[in-house]
Steps between C-alpha positions, in 0.01 A plus 500: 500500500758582249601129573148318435509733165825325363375140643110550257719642207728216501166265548310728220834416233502148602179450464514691130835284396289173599195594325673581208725208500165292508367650247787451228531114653128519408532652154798273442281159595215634286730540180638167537196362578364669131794376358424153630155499354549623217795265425269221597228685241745488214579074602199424284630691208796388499429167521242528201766683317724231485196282430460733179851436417514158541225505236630688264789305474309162487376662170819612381682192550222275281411766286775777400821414418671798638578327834663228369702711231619747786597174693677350209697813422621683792349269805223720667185635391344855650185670508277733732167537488240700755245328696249767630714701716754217537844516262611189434872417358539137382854322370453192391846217527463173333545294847575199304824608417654595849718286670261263685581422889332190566692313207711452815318528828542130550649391842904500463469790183581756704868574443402441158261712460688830712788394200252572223346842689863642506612404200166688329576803761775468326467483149245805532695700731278508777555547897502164639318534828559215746294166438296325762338218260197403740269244264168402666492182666143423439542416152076429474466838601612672203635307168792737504720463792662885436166666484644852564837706430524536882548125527892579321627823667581651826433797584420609111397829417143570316677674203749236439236260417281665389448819241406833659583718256406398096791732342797312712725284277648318746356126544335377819439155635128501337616570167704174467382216786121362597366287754179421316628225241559146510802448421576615114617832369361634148734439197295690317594880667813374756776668541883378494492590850229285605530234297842471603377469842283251485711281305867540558522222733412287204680622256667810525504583140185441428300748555686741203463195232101535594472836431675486202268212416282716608583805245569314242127302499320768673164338389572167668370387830796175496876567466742276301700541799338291680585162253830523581521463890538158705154414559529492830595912500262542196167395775615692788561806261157460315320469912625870534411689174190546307358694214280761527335415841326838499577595898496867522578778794313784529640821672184707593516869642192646647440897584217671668668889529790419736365088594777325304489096550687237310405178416659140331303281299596198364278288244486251207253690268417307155168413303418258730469779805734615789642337763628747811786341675562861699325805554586714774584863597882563581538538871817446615 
């Protein structure tokens, strides 16, 4: 007797352990499933939050000079604004000026173009992760053969490309390459840096006279500089600089309470409309 007593109270506390082990599996599905939906409620807002943002900024850019001062002086431009029960932080990079990628995603540029990345990693003490340059073959697919920063880097991490946190100092690959030009960097708002990088196979002092061109006739859209080389050097420089080609990158931050989600945007936004060569959410 005593026996069949120990064998149903052993049953009875299994039988308690499993039900209540069912029942927190059960609580635990339900909250992620809440979390899931709601997650998938927010998408919408989200998504029409950065479509707010991009707006506002399409105004600013024709309309307000404040952009293009910010960019002039200290090379970003900030703002946050709230869209219903969305936050939204924007920083706005003039993409023009970044050291572009597909200057040298021709067949055979390779090793010159892993020469350039390190000497920029370089120049503005960044980690060099290790390159992988992977251009798309289909060349009618896209008309930029390095569409993405993946298409550089192997095994990259998400915050050395790209900025996670707005108060760190230190540079990441975003802030000084793109993939979305064709081929010509921005005298107007380039750095020493960059420039340097994109020309020093031609000439490897020329980047510093252009600047100081630059400085010196800060009004000018054509550099003096530019009489004085062999004409042969003086067309290949003027195929990878411009003036003022009005390409910028917008770092958006959405939050719904505790829904954080980052996106990149990359557009040429002038009086004559926008053109979106990248919008995405960061998922790395």
């Amino acid at each position: 007797m005593k026996r069949r007593r120990s064998i149903a109270l052993i049953l009875t506390l299994l039988l308690v352990t499993l039900l209540a082990t069912t029942t927190a599996q059960l609580a635990t599905a339900t909250s992620v499933e809440s979390i899931v939906v709601a997650r998938q409620h927010n998408g919408l807002q989200h998504t029409l939050a950065v479509d707010s943002a991009m707006r506002l900024i399409e105004r600013l850019v024709v309309d307000d000079a404040s952009i293009s001062r910010d960019l002039d002086a200290v090379g970003s431009h900030a703002l946050d604004l709230a869209v219903g029960t969305c936050d939204v932080r924007v920083r706005v990079t003039d993409d023009g000026a970044k050291f572009d990628v597909n200057a040298f995603a021709d067949d055979g540029s390779e090793r010159q173009l892993k020469r350039k990345l390190r000497r920029l990693a370089r120049s503005v003490r960044m980690p060099m992760p290790e390159l992988d340059i992977r251009p798309v073959v289909d060349e009618e697919a896209l008309d930029r053969r390095i569409p993405w920063f993946d298409q550089l880097f192997d095994h990259v991490q998400p915050t050395e490309v790209f900025r996670w946190d707005d108060t760190s100092v230190d540079a990441v690959w975003s802030d000084v390459i793109s993939c979305f030009g064709s081929g010509r960097v921005d005298l107007r708002r380039a750095s020493l840096p960059v420039l340097s990088a994109m020309l020093d196979d031609l000439d490897r002092g020329l980047a510093r006279r252009l600047l100081q061109d630059r400085n010196r006739n800060s009004d000018s859209k054509t550099s003096t500089v530019l009489a004085d080389l062999a004409p042969g050097i003086q067309s290949e420089v003027q195929s990878r600089i411009g003036y003022d080609l009005q390409r910028y990158a917008l770092s958006i931050t959405t939050s719904i309470g505790g829904d954080t989600r980052r996106w990149y945007v990359v557009a040429t936004i002038n009086e004559s409309g926008t053109d979106i060569h990248h919008r995405g959410q960061l998922q790395w």
